[in-house]
N, C-alpha and C positions, 0 to 999 in steps of 0.2 A: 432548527436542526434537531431529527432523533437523536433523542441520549439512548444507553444500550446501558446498565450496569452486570459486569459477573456476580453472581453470587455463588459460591459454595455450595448453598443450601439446593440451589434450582438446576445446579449442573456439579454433582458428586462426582460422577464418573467421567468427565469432558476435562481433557487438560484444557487449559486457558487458551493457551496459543492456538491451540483447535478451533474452539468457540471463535474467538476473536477474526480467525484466517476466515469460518464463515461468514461471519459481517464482509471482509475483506469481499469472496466471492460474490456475494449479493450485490455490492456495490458493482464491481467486473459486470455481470446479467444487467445492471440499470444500463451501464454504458453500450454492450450489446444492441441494447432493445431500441438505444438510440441510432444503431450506425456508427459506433463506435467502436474504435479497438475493445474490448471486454481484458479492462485491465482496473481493479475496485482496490481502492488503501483507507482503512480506518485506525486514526492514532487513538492511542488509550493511555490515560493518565489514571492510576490509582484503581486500577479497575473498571474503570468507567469509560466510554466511549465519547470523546472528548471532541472530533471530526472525522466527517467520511468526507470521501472524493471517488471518482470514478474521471476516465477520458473524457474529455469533453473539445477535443482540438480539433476537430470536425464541424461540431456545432460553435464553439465561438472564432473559431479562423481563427485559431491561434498555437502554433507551435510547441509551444511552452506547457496548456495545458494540459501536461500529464496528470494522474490521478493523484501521485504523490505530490505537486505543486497542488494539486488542491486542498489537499487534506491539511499540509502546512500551514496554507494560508488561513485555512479554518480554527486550524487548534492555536495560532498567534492567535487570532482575534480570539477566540475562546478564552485562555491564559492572560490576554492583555501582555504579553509581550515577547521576543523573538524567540525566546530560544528555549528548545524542550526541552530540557534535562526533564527526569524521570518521566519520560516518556514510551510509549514502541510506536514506529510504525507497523503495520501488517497491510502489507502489499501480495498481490499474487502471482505478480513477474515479476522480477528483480529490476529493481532502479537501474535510469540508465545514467548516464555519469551527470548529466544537465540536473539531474532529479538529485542525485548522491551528491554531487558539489552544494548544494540546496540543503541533504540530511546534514551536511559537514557543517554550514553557517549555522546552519538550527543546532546544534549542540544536543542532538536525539540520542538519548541514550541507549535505545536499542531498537534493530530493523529485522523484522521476521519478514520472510519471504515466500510463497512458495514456490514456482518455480524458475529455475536458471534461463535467465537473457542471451544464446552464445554469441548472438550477433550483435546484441547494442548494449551489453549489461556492463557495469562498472567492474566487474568482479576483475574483464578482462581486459580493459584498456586504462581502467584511473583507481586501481585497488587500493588506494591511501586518499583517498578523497572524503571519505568521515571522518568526522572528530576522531583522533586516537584512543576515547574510552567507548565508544560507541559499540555494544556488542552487536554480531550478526548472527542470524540463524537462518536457516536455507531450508528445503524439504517437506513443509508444512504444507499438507494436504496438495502433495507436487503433483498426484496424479489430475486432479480436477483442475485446479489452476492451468494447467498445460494441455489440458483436452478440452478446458473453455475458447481459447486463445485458438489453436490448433482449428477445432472447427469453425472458429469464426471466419479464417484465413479460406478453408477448404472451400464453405459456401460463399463466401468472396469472389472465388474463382470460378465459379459454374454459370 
């Protein structure tokens, strides 16, 4: 697994969750290039890039594998055990509830996203499905997250 660490020194002028959502993005581009929805999540513990995941329900016939269920199942194994506290995810579509009921068991401290799901996103059919101290942030790097996604769909259909 690549590690990623922030440092301060190497990105002054980059808010974190910036940086971070771009890992997010690049992951989104690996699943792309596969035939994948272009949907990329990396959690970050302490700075440090702890698991990535990208879609992969395509290539393993599996439902389930969203990006976010992979990155989870990475940063458990990573941690040695379930649950994230002082963790973020950063995803660049918003979880969808199967994904968010999963952030909820993981006890993830906090879920950057960048852009809004209207059709299958938790926001709007299971808005209490994280943990109660769980924070959310939305909007981060909303325009490329949604024009990655976006076009993938357009040339889908040609």
């Amino acid at each position: 697994m690549s590690k990623t660490y922030y440092s301060e020194d190497e990105s002054k002028d980059i808010n974190p969750d910036v940086f971070f959502m771009k890992q997010a993005l690049h992951e989104a581009q690996r699943a792309s290039e596969c035939n994948e929805v272009p949907i990329g999540a990396v959690i970050v513990c302490q700075g440090r890039i702890i698991a990535r995941g990208h879609n992969l329900t395509e290539t393993l016939i599996d439902v389930t594998a969203h990006a976010e269920m992979q990155a989870i199942t990475a940063a458990s194994q990573f941690l040695g055990g379930k649950y994230l506290t002082d963790c973020t995810l950063y995803v660049t579509v918003e979880p969808c509830v199967m994904c968010a009921g999963a952030l909820g068991w993981s006890q993830i401290s906090r879920i950057v996203f960048g852009t809004a799901d209207e059709k299958r996103g938790f926001l709007r059919f299971a808005p209490n499905a994280l943990h109660p101290k769980t924070e959310v942030l939305s909007g981060i790097l909303e325009e490329e997250c949604s024009k990655l996604v976006k076009n993938f769909f357009i040339n889908k259909r040609r």
